[in-house]
C-alpha positions as a Markdown table, in Angstrom:
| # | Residue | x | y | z |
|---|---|---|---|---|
| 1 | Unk | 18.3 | 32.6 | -8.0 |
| 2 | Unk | 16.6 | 35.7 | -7.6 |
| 3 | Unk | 15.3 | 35.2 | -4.1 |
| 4 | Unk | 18.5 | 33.7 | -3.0 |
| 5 | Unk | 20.3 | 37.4 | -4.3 |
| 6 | Unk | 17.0 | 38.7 | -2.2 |
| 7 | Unk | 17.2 | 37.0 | 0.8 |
| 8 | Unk | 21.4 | 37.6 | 1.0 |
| 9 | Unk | 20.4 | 41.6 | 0.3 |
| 10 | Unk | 17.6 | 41.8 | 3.1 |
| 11 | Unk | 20.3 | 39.7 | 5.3 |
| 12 | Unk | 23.3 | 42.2 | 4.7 |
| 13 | Unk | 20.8 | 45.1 | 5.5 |
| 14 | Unk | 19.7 | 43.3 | 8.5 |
| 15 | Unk | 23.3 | 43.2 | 9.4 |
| 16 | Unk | 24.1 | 46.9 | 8.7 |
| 17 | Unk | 21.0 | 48.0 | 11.1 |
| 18 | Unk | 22.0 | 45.8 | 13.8 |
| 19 | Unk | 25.6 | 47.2 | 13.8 |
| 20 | Unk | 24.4 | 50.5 | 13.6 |
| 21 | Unk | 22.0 | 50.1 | 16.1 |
| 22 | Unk | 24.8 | 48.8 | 18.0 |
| 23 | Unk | 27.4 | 51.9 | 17.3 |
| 24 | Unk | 24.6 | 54.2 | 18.8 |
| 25 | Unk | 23.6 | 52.0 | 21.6 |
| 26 | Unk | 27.5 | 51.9 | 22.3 |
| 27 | Unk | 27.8 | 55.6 | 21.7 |
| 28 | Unk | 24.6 | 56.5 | 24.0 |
| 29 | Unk | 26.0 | 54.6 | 26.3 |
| 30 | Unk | 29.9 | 55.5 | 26.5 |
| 31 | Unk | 28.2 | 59.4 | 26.5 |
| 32 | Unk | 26.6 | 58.3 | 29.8 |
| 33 | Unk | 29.4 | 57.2 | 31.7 |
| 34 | Unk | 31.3 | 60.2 | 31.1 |
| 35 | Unk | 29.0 | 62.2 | 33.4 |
| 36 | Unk | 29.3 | 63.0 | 36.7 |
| 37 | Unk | 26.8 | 63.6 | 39.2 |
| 38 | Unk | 26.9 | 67.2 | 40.6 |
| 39 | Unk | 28.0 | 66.1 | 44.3 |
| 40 | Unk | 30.9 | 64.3 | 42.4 |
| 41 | Unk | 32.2 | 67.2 | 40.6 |
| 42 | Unk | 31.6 | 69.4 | 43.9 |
| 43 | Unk | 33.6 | 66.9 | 46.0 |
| 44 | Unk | 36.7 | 67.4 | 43.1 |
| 45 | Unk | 36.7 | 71.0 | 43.7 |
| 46 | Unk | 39.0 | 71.7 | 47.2 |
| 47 | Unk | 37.9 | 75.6 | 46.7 |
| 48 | Unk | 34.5 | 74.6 | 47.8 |
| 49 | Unk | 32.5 | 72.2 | 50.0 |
| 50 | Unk | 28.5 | 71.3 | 50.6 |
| 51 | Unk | 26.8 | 74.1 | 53.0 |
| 52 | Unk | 25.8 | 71.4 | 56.1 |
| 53 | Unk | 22.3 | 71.3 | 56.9 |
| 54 | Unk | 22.9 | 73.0 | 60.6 |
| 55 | Unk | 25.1 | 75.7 | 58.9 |
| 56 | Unk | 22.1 | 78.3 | 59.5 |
| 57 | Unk | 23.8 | 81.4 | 59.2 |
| 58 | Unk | 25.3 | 80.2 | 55.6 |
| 59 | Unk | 22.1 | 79.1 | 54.7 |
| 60 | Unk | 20.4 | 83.0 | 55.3 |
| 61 | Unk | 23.3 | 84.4 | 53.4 |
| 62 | Unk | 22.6 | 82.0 | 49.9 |
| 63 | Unk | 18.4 | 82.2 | 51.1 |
| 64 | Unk | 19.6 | 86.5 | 50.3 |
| 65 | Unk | 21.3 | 86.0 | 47.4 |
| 66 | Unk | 18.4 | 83.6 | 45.6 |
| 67 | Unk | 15.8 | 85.4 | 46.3 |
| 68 | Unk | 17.3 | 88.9 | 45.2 |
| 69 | Unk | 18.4 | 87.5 | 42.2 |
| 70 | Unk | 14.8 | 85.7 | 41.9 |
| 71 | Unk | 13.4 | 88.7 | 42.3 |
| 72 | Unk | 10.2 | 90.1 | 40.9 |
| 73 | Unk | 10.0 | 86.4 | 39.1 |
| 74 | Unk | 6.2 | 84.7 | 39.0 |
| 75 | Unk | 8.5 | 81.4 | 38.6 |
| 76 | Unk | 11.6 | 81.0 | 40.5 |
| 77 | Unk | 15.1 | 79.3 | 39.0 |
| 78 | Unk | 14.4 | 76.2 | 41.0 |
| 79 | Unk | 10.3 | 76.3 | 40.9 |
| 80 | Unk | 10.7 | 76.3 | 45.0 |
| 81 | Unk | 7.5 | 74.7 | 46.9 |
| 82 | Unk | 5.9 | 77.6 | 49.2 |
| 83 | Unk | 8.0 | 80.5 | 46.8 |
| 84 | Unk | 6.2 | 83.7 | 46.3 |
| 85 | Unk | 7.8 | 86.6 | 44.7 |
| 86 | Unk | 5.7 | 89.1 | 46.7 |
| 87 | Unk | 5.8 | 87.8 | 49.9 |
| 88 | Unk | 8.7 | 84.9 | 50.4 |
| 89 | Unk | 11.0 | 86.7 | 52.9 |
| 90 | Unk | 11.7 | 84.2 | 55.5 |
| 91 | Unk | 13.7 | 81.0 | 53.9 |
| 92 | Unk | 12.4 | 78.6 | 52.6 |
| 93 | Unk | 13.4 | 75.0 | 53.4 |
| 94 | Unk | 12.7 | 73.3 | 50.2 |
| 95 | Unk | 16.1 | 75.8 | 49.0 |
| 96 | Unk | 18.0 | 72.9 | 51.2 |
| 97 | Unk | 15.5 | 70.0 | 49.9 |
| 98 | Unk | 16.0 | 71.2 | 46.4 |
| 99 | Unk | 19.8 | 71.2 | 46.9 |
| 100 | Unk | 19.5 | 67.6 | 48.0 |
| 101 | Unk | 17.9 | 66.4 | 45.4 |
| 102 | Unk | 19.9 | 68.6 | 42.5 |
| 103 | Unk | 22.8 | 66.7 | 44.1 |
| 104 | Unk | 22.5 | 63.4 | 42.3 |
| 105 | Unk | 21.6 | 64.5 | 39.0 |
| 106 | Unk | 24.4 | 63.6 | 36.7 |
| 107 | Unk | 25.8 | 66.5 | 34.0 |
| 108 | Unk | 28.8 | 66.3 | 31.4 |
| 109 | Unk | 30.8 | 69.0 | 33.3 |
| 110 | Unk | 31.3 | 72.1 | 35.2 |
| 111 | Unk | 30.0 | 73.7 | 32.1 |
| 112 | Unk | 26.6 | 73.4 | 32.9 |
| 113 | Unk | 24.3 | 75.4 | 33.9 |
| 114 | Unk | 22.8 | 72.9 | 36.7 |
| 115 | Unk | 26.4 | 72.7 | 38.2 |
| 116 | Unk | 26.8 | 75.7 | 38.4 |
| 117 | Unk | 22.9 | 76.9 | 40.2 |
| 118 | Unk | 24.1 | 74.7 | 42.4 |
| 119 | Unk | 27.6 | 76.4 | 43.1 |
| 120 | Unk | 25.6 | 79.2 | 43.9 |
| 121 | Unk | 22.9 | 78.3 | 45.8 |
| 122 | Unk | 24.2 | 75.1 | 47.7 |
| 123 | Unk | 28.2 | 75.4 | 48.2 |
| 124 | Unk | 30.6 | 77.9 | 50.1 |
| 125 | Unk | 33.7 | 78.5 | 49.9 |
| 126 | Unk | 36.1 | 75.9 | 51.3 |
| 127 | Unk | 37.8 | 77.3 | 54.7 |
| 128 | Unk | 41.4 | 76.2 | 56.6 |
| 129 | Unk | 39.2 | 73.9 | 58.6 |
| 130 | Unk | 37.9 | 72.1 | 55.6 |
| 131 | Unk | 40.8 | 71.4 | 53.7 |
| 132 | Unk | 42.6 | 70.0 | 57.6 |
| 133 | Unk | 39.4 | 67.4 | 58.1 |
| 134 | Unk | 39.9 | 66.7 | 54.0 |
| 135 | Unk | 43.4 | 65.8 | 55.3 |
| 136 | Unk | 42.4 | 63.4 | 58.6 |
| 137 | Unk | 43.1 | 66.1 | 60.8 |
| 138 | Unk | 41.0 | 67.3 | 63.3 |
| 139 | Unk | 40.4 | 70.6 | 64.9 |
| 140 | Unk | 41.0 | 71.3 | 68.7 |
| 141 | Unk | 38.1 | 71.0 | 71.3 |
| 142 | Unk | 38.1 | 74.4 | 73.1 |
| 143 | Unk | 39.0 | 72.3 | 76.3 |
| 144 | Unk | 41.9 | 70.0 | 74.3 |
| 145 | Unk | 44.8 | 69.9 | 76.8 |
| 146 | Unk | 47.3 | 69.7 | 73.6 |
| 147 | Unk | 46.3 | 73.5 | 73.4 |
| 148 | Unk | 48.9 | 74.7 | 76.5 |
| 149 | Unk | 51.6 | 72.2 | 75.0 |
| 150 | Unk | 51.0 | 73.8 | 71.6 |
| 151 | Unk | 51.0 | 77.4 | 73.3 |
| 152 | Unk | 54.6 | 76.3 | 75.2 |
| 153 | Unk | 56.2 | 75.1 | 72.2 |
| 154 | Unk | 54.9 | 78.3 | 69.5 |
| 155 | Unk | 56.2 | 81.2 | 72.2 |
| 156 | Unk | 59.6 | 79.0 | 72.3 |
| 157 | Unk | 62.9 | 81.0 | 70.7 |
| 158 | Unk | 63.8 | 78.7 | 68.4 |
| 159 | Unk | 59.9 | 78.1 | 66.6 |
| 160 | Unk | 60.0 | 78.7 | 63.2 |
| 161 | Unk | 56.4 | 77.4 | 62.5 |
| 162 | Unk | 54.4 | 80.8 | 62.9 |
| 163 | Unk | 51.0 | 81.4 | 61.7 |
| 164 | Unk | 51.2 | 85.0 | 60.2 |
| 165 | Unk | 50.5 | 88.2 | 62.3 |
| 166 | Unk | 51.0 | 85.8 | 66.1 |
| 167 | Unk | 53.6 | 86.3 | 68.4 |
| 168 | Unk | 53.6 | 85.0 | 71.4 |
| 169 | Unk | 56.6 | 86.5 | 73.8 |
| 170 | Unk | 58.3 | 83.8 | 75.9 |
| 171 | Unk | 57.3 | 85.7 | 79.2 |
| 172 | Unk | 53.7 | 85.1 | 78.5 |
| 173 | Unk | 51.5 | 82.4 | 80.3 |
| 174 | Unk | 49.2 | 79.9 | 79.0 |
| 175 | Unk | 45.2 | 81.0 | 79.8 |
| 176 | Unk | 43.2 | 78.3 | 79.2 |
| 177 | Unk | 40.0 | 79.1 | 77.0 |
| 178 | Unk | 40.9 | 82.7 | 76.4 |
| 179 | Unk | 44.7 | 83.1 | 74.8 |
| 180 | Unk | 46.6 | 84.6 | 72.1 |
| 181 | Unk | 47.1 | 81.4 | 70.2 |
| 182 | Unk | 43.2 | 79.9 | 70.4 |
| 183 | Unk | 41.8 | 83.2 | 69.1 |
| 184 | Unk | 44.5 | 83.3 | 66.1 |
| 185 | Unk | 43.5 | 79.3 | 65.6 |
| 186 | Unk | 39.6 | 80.3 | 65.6 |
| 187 | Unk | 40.5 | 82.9 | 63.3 |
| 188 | Unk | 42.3 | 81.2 | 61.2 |
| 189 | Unk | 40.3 | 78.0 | 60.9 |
| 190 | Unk | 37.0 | 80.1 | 59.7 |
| 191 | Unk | 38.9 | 81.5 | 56.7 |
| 192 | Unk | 38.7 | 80.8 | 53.1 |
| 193 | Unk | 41.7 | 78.8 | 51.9 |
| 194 | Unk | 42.4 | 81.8 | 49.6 |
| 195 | Unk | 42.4 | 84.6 | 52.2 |
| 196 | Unk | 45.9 | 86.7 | 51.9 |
| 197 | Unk | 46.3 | 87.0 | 55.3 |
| 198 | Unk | 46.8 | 82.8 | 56.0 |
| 199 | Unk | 47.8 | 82.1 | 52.6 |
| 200 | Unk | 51.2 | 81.6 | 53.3 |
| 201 | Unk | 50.5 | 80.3 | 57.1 |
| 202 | Unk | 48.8 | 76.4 | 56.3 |
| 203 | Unk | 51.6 | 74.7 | 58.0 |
| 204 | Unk | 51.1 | 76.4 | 61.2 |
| 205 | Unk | 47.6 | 76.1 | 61.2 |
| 206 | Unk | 47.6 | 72.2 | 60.9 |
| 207 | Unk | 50.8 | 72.3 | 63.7 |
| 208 | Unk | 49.1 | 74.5 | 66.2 |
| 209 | Unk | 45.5 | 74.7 | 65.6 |
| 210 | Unk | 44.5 | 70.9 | 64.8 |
| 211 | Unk | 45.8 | 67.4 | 65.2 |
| 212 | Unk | 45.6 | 64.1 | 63.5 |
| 213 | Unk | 42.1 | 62.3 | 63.7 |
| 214 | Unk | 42.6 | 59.7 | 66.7 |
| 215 | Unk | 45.5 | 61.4 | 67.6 |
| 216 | Unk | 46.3 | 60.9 | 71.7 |
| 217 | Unk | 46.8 | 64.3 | 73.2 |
């Protein structure tokens, strides 16, 4: 009788650590699939986007702000091959490399401080033109013949779709590649979604300055 009591004991303990084993397994597990990888939680956030690898110029600008705030430091943030904190001036392109590769690791939130090197040093902030191809528009081809139809119809009387700080008078003629309404679009297209100036002007950017991806002109 006394092994029977025994074996039911070690059985019922067996049980307990397998369930618990389980729980945790569960729990590990259910912890796991609530991350996100870092592109992810980028790509949810319309104020920013990915710096493109033939972005150059935005690449110099974040190369600036790493090293200066590297600077000094033995061991930079993101223990960048070729980095050397007394003479690393050019940029290097493991900063891009590293970005790549930071991409896919998977964190709980926007919390965390991987996210958010990664903000810094890998993302700008998300322009007019950004937010139109986010939308399935496209922007006009400097030689797009919808951009003399678009001129005709912004300089008419009765247009109410304005982007802020264009007129156009009715007298004026269409100049192809060099014209009031191309510049303002150019303008326009390179700003940050929160710039004053077009804040209030995203409907006439998206009539005037792009048009529908596969759109016929």
């Amino acid at each position: 009788m006394p092994n029977a009591v025994a074996k039911m004991t070690l059985g019922l303990a067996g049980a307990s650590a397998a369930s618990a084993g389980g729980v945790y397994l569960s729990g590990a597990l259910d912890k796991e699939e609530q991350k996100f990888s870092i592109r992810e939680l980028v790509a949810k956030n319309k104020s920013i986007v990915l710096i493109a690898s033939e972005e150059n110029e935005r690449w110099e600008k974040i190369w600036t702000t790493y090293k200066t705030q590297n600077q000094g430091r033995t061991e930079d943030s993101w223990n960048l091959e070729g980095w050397n904190h007394t003479s690393t001036d050019t940029r290097l392109p493991s900063l891009s490399a590293k970005c790549t590769s930071e991409s896919t690791i998977k964190v709980e939130g926007v919390q965390d401080k991987k996210y958010q090197d990664f903000v810094s040093w890998c993302t700008r902030k998300a322009e007019f033109k950004d937010k139109l191809i986010d939308m399935g528009y496209e922007v006009l081809g400097d030689s797009d013949a919808k951009w003399q139809t678009n001129f005709d119809s912004y300089k008419a009387a009765n247009n109410q779709i304005k982007i802020q700080g264009l007129e156009i008078q009715t007298s004026e003629n269409y100049n192809s590649g060099n014209n009031k309404l191309q510049t303002e679009c150019k303008a326009a297209l390179a700003a940050a979604i929160d710039e004053a100036k077009y804040s209030n002007s995203f409907e006439g950017i998206k009539t005037w300055c792009a048009k529908k991806k596969g759109e016929s002109n």
